[in-house]
C-alpha positions in Angstrom: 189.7 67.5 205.9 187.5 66.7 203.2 185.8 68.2 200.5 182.2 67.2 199.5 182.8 64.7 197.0 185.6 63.3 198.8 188.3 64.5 197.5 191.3 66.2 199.3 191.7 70.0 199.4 194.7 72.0 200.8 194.1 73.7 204.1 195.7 76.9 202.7 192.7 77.3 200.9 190.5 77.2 204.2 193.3 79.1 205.9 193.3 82.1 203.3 189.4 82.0 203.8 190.0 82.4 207.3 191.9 85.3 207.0 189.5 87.5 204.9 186.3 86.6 207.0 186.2 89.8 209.7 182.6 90.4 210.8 181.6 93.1 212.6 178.7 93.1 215.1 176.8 95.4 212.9 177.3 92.8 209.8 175.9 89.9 211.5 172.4 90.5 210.5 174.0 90.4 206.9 174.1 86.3 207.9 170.0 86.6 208.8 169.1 85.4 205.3 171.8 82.6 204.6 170.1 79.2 204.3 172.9 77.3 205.8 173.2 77.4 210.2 175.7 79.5 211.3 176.7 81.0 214.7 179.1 83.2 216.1 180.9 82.9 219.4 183.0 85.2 221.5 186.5 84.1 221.6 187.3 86.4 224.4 185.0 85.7 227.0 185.4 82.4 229.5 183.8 79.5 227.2 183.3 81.3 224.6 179.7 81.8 224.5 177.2 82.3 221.3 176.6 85.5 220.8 175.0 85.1 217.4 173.0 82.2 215.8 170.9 83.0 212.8 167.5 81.8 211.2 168.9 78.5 209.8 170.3 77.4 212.9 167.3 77.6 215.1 165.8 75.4 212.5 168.5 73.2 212.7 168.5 72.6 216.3 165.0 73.7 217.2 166.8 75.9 220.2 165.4 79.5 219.8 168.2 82.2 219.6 166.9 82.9 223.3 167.9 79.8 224.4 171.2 79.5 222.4 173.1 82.8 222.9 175.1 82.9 226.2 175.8 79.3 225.9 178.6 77.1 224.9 177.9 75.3 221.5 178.3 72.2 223.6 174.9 72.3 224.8 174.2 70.3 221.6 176.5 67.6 222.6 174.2 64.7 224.3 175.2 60.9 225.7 176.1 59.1 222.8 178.4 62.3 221.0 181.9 60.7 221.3 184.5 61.7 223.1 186.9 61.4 220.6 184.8 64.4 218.4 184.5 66.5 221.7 188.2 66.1 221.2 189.0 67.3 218.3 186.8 70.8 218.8 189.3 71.4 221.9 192.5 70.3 219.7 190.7 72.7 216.5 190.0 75.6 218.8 193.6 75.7 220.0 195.5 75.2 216.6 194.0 78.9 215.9 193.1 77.6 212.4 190.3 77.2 210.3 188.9 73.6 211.1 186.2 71.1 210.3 184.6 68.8 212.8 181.7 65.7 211.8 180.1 65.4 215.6 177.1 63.9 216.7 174.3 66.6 218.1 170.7 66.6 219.5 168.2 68.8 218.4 165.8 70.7 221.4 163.2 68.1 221.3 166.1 65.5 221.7 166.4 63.9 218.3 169.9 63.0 217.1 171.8 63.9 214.0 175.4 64.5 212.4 176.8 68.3 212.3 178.8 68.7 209.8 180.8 71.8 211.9 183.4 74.3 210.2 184.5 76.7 212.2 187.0 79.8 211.1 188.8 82.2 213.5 187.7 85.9 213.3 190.9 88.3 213.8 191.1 92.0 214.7 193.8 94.0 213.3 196.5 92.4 215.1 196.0 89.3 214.4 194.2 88.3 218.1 191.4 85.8 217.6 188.2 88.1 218.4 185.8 85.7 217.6 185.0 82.2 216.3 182.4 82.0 213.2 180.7 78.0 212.5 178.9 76.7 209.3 176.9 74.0 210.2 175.3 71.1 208.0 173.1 68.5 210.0 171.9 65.6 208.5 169.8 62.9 209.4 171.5 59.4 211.5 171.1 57.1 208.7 169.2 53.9 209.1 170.4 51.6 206.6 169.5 52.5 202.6 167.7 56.3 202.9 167.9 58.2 199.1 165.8 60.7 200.9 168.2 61.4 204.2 171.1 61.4 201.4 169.4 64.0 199.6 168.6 66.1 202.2 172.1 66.0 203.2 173.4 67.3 199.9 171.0 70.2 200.2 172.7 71.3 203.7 176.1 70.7 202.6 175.0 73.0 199.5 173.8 75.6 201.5 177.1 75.9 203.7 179.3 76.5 200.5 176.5 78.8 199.2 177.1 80.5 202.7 181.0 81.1 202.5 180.4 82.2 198.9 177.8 85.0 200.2 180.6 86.1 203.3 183.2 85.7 200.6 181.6 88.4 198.5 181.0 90.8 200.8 185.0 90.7 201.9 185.2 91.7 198.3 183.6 94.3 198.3 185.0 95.9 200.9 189.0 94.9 200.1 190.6 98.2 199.5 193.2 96.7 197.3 192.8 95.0 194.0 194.9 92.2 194.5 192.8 91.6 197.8 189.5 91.6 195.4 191.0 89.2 192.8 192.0 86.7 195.4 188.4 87.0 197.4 187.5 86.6 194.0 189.0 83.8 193.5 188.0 82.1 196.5 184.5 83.2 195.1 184.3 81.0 192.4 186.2 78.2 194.0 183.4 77.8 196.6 180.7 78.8 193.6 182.0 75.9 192.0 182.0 73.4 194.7 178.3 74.2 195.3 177.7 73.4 191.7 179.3 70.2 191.8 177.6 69.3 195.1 174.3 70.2 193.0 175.3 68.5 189.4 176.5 65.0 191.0 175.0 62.4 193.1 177.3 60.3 195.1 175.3 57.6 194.6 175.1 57.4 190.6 177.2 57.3 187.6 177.8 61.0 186.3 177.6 62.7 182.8 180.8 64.0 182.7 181.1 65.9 179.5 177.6 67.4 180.6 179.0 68.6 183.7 182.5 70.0 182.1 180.0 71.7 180.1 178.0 73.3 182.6 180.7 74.3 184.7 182.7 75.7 182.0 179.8 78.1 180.9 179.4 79.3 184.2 183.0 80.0 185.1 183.2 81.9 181.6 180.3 84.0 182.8 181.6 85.1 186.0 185.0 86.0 184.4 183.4 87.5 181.5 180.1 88.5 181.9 179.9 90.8 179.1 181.5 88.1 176.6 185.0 89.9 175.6 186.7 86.0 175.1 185.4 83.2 173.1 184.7 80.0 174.6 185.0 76.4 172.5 183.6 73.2 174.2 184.9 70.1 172.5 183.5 67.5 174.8 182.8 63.3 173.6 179.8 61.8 176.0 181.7 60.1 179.0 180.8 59.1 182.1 182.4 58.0 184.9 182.1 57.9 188.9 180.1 61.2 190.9 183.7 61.5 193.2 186.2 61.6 190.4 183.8 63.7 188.0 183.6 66.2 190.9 187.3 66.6 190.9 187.8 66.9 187.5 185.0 69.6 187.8 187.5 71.5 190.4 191.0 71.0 188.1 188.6 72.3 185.1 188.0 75.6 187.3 191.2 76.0 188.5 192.4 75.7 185.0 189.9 78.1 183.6 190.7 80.7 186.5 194.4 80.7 185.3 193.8 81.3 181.7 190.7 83.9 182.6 193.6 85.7 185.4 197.1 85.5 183.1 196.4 84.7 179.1 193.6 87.1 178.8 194.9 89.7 181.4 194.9 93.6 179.5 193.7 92.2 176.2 190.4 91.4 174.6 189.5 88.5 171.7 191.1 85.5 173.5 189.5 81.9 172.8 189.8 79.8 175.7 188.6 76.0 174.4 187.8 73.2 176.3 188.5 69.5 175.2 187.2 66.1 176.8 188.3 63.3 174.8 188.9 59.5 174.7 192.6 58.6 173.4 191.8 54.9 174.3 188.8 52.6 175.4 190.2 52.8 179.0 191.2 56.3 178.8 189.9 60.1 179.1 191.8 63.2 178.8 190.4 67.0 179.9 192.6 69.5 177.9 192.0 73.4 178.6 193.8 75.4 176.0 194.4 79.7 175.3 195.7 81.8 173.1 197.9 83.4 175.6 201.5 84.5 176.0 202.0 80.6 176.9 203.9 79.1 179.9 205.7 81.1 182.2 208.3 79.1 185.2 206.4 80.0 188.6 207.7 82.4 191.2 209.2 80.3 194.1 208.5 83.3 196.3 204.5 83.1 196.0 202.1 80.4 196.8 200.6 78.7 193.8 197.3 77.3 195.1 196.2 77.0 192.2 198.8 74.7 190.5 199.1 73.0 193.8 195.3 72.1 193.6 195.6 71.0 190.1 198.3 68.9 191.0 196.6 67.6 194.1 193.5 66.8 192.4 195.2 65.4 189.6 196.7 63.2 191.9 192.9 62.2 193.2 192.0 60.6 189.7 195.0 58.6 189.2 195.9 61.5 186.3 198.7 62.6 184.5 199.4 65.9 183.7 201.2 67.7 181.0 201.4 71.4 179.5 202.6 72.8 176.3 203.4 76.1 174.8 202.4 76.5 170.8 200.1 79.9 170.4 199.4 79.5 174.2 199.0 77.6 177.0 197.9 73.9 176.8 197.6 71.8 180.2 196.2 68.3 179.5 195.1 65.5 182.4 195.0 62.3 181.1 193.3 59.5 183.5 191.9 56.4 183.2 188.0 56.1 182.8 187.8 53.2 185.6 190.3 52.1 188.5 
């Protein structure tokens, strides 16, 4: 399973999505007005027929809802989709989990392209798959150098994060519980940021880094404090380095953020939470984020630290080091090298 730039991301992440999606039949026309293709099949009916495609989907695939709903998603399978995808939707569909499939499909008036498929189990109250929701980002089969089919591409896979952000959301709202909200919440801004990044980089070109540290600092700050309570400090020296690696120092930078906006500043007002992106070497960078918090605390080992395990994970990803200190606060640097 991959992320859009590349980079490696836990399936608990996808799994704990997976758990707070729950659509009713009366919500799906909540999924009308999402740009990215999505459909919904029945889980408990023989072959698991569509019994929901939206607006975007019917542009993907040029099938009307008409001629999609009662059918298995297959029907967009054709002669050259391999065997070895068709696979791997039967192995997905009977793991019970959250999965992600690249398959070739055909479009109504028989053109080919790649589908970009993830597909999350909807439960009931006990736990019994009722239904099976897909995110779908098609793109065009690529004919040697095309910026253009690449572009359009990025758009789509855009649009499917901006999707689960939307469905994310609305489980927020409806969570009874406040430590339900603030982990929706989280998942929020984890697939907020990922859409970002999908829009700041291109794959294809060296990136600005301290331009997109900046950006996606300023954003996070504004979704955690929209009404400005905390102080933000950007330190940042002009780097750049590779669109994959900048996009995953984009995602420790939001994880690290989340943390300080979640524990240092939790019950208290007048917290500075500063960013630092600096060169110790000619070969070298280093992302520090720094509060004014209580400082470092030893994790539970009884709850799951997605967080740190994505940090660590992602770390990992850019060949980094990472190291945290406790003076006045909590200090967590990643030092990695500019070039590998």
């Amino acid at each position: 399973m991959r992320t859009l730039l590349g980079s490696s991301l836990p399936a608990d992440l996808f799994a704990q999505i997976s758990r707070a999606l729950n659509l009713d039949s009366d919500e799906f026309s909540l999924l009308a007005t999402v740009d990215a293709a999505m459909a919904i099949a029945d889980a408990s009916t023989d072959d698991m027929p569509l019994i929901y495609v939206n607006p975007a989907f019917t542009e993907l695939t040029g099938y009307a809802a008409e001629a999609a709903l009662g059918r298995n998603c297959r029907f967009l399978q054709g002669k050259d989709t391999a065997d070895a995808d068709r696979a791997a939707f039967k192995a997905g569909f009977a793991t019970g989990q959250p999965f992600r499939v690249e398959i070739l499909n055909y479009r109504a008036d028989g053109s080919a392209f790649r589908n970009r498929v993830f597909i999350s189990p909807l439960r009931d109250e006990e736990g019994r798959i009722r239904r099976f929701l897909s995110i779908q980002a098609g793109h065009p089969v690529l004919r040697g150098d095309s910026e253009a089919a690449l572009h359009e591409f990025r758009h789509r896979v855009k649009n499917q994060m901006q999707a689960m952000v939307s469905l994310i959301a609305l489980q927020a709202r409806r969570a009874a519980s406040p430590e339900v909200r603030a982990v929706l919440e989280d998942m929020r801004v984890r697939f907020f940021a990922l859409s970002r990044i999908t829009d700041d980089l291109s794959p294809t070109a060296g990136a600005g880094l301290d331009a997109h540290v900046e950006g996606l600092a300023r954003e996070v700050a504004a979704l955690f404090d929209p009404d400005g309570h905390h102080r933000l400090e950007l330190d940042l020296a002009p780097l750049s380095i590779d669109a994959d690696r900048a996009g995953r120092i984009g995602q420790i930078l939001v994880e690290l953020m989340m943390n300080a906006y979640r524990h240092a500043f939790a019950g208290r007002t007048g917290g500075t939470l500063t960013v630092r992106l600096t060169q110790p070497d000619p070969a070298t960078a280093e992302l520090t984020v720094a509060d004014d918090g209580p400082g470092w605390t030893e994790p539970d080992p009884n709850r799951s630290h997605l967080g740190l395990s994505l940090v660590a994970t992602l770390a990992r990803g850019v060949s980094g080091e990472m190291s945290r200190r406790t003076e006045g606060g909590l200090s967590t640097a990643i030092r990695f090298p500019l070039q590998l």
